[in-house]
C-alpha positions in Angstrom: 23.6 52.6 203.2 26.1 54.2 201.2 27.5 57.0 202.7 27.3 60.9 202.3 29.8 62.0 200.2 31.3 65.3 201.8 31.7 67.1 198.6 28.7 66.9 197.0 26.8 68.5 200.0 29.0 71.7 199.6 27.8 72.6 196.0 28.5 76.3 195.4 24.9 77.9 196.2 23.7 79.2 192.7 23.5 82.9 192.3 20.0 82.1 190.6 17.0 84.6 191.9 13.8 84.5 192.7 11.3 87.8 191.9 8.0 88.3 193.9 4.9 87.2 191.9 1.9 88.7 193.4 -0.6 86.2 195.4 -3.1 84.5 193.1 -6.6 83.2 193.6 -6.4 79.3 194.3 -9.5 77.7 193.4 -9.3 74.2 195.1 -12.7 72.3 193.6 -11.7 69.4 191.8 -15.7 70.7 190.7 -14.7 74.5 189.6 -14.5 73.7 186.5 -14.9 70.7 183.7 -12.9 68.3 181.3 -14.1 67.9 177.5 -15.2 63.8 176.0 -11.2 63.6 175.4 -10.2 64.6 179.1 -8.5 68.1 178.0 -8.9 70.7 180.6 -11.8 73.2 179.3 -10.8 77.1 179.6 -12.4 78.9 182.6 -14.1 82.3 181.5 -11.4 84.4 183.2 -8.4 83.0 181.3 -10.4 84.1 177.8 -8.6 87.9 177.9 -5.0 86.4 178.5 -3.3 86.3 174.9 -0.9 84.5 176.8 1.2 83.4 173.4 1.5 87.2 173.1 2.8 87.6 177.0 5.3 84.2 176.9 7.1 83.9 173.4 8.6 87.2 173.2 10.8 86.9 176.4 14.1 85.3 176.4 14.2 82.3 177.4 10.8 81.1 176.8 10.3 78.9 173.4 8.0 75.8 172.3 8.8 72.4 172.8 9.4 70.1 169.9 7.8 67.0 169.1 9.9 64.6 170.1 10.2 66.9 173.7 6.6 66.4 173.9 6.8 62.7 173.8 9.3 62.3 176.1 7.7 64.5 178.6 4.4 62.4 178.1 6.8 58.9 178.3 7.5 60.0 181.6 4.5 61.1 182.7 3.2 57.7 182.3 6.0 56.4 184.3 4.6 58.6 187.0 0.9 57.6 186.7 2.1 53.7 186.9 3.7 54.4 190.3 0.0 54.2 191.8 -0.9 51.0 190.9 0.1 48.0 193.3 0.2 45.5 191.3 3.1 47.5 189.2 5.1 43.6 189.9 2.6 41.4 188.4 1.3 43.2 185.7 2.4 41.9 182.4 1.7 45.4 180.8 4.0 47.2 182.6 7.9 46.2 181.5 6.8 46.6 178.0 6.1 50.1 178.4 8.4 50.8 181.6 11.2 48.4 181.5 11.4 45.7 184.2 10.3 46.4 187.3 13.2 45.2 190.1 11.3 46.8 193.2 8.7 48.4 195.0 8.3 50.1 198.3 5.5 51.5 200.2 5.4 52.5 203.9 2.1 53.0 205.6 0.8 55.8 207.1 1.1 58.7 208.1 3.8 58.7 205.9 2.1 56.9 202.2 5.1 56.9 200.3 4.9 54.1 197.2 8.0 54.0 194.8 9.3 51.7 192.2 12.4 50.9 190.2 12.8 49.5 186.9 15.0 49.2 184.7 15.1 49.9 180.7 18.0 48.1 178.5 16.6 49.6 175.3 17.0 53.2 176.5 19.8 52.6 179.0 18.4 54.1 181.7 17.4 53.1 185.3 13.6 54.8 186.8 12.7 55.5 190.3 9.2 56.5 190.1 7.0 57.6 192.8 3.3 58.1 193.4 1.9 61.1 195.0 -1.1 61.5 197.2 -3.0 59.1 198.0 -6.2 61.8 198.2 -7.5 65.4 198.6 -7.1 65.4 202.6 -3.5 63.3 202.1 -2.5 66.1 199.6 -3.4 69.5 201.8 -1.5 67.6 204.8 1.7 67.8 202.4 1.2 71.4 201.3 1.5 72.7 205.0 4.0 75.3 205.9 5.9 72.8 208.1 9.7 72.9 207.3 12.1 71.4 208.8 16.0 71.0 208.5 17.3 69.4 204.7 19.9 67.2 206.8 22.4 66.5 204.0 23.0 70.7 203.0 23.4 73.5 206.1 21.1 76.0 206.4 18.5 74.5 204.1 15.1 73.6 205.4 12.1 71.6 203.4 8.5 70.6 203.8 8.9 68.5 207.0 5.9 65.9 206.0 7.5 65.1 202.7 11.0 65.1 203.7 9.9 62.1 206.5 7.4 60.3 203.5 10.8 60.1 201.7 13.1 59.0 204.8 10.5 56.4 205.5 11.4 54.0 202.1 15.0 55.6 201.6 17.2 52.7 203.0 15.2 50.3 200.8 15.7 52.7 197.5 19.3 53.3 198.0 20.2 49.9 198.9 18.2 48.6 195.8 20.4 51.0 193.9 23.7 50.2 195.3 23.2 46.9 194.0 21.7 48.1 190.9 24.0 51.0 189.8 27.1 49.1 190.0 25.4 46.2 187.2 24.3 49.5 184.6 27.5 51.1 184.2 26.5 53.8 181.2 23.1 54.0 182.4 20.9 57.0 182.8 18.9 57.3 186.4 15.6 58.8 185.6 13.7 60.0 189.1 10.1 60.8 188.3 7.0 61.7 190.1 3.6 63.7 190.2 2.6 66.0 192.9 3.8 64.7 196.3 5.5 62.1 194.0 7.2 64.7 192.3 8.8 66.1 195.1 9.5 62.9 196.6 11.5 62.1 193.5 13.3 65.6 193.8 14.7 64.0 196.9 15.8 61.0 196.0 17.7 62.3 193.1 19.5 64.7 195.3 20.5 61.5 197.6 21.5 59.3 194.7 23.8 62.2 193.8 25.1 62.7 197.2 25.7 58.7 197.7 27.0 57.3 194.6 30.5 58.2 193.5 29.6 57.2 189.8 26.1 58.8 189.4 27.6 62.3 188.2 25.2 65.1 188.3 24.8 64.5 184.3 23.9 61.1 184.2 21.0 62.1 187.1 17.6 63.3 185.7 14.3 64.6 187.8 11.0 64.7 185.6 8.2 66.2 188.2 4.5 67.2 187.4 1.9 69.0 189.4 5.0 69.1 192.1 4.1 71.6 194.9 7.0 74.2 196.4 8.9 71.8 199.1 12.3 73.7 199.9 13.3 77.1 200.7 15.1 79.2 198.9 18.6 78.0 200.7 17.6 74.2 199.2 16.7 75.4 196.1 19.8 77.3 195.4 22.1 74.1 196.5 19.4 71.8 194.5 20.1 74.2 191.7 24.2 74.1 191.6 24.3 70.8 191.8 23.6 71.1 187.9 21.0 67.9 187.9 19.0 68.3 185.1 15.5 68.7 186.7 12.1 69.2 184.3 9.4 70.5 186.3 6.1 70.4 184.0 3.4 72.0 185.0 -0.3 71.4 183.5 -1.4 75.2 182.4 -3.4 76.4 185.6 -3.1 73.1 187.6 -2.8 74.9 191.4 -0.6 71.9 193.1 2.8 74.0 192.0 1.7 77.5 193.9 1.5 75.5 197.0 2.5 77.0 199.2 2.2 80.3 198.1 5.6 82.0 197.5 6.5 84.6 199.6 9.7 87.2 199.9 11.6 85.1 202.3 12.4 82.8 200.2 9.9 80.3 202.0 9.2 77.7 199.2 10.6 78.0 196.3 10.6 76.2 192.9 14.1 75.0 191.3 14.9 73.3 187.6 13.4 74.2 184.1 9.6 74.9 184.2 8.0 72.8 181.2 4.1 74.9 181.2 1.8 72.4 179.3 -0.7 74.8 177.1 -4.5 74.6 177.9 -6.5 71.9 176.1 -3.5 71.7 173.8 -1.2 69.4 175.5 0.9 68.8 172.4 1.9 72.9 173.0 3.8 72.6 175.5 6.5 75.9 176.6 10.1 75.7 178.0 10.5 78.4 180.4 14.4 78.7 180.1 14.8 82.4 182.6 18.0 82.9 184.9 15.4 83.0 187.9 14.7 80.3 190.2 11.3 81.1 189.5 10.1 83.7 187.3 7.0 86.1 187.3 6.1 84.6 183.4 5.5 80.8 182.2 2.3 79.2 185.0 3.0 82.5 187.2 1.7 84.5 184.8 -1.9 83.3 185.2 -4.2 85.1 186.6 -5.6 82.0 189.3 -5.3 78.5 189.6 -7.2 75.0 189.8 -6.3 71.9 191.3 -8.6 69.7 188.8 -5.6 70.4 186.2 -3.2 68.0 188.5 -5.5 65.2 187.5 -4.1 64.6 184.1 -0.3 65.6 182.5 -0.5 64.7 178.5 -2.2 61.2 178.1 -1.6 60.2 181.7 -4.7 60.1 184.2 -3.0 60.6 187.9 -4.2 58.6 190.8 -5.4 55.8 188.7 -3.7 52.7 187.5 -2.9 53.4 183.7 
């Protein structure tokens, strides 16, 4: 592979903060609660007192997205979803929408990584897109407090389960890119991913970056939904100076992003710009702009979570083949 390249992995830490937001109620039931005809989350009876336009608009930082930032959000997001079907090679659907597929990797348990890589000439840009996990026992194996060292950066430590899912398919991705990259001078590198996927793709474009003399921090994009917490605050901060643009989207209550739960320590912490997708109105969707790491306003504001919201980001249903 490519090798580390020294000077990327000594990005100044950010000076970005974190604030304590008080434990919520996680409500784990993919049954606690239901989905309309249309698939749109319905609103459970203790979110009906939160005027939460009222709480979010009027702080700084914190403003609607527009149309066309909706549609890309939900472009991606579909990206995501297709990163769980295997036949993401054969199906004629899929370049179309996706761009043409040049790869796919999986590794088998107890690791279940599955990734692909496509590429699209019409927008000029090159996706890595990763599935999450593969079901419910799967997914609370990867929200477990494990950490373990973030080899590239000192001092920084991540979620030790989906670190090694990651390692287990990263010669095959980077060496599919080092072949690739060189071909699509000019070309944006799009890493996406939902839940596990999410954060999977939060690592690999943190190693394209540290790899690839000509993949600047600005041509390098991470579009995550439903991502749990997977790095302490020592990997956020780095993740964060590195200036990679990184769109974390959230689905209004979904409880996959407060795992694990934050604490004072800095154990866990969220970095890049929160994107909180309004209940049953995914077209309202709120960009959560603050000088925090995370902040106590945008999903933490709510007053408890749900994991059936991971299910389904704008039009895309997760865990099934699109």
């Amino acid at each position: 592979m490519p090798p580390l390249i020294e000077a990327r992995l000594q990005a100044a830490r950010s000076d970005a903060s974190v604030v304590h937001i008080p434990e919520r109620k996680l409500v784990t039931s993919a049954k606690s609660h239901s989905s309309d005809k249309e698939g749109k989350n319905t609103i459970p009876a203790s979110y009906a007192v939160v005027n939460y336009a009222e709480k979010m608009e009027p702080v700084l930082g914190i403003s609607q997205v527009s149309h066309a930032g909706v549609s890309e959000l939900t472009h991606h997001a579909n990206l995501a979803a297709a990163a769980y079907c295997p036949q993401i090679m054969t199906s004629p659907k899929y370049p179309e929408a996706l761009g043409s597929v040049v790869a796919a990797f999986n590794s088998s348990s107890p690791h279940n990584a599955t990734a692909f890589v496509s590429v699209s000439d019409e927008n000029m840009a090159i996706y890595v897109a990763f599935a999450g996990s593969v079901g419910p026992r799967d997914f609370i194996d990867h929200s477990s407090y494990n950490m373990t060292s973030y080899t590239p950066v000192d001092n920084a430590h991540v979620n030790s389960q989906i670190y090694d899912a990651y390692l287990s398919i990263e010669e095959k991705l980077i060496m599919t890119l080092a072949d690739l990259i060189p071909k699509k001078d000019g070309y944006q590198i799009k890493t996406v991913g939902h839940s596990m996927g999410g954060a999977l793709a939060t690592f690999a474009a943190l190693d394209i970056y540290q790899r690839f003399q000509g993949a600047n921090s600005t041509d390098i994009f991470i579009y995550s939904y439903g991502e749990p917490r997977v790095g302490d605050l020592a990997f956020a901060k780095y993740a964060n100076a590195t200036n990679i643009s990184k769109y974390r989207v959230v689905n209004w209550a979904d409880a996959v992003p407060h795992m694990p739960n934050l604490d004072n320590n800095g154990t866990f912490v969220h970095f890049g710009l929160e994107m909180l997708i309004g209940n049953a109105i995914p077209q309202l969707t709120w960009q959560c702009d603050t000088d925090q790491l995370e902040s106590e306003y945008c999903s933490n504001l709510l007053p408890d979570y749900d994991i059936s919201y991971n299910f389904r980001y704008y039009d895309a249903s997760m865990g099934e083949c699109p």
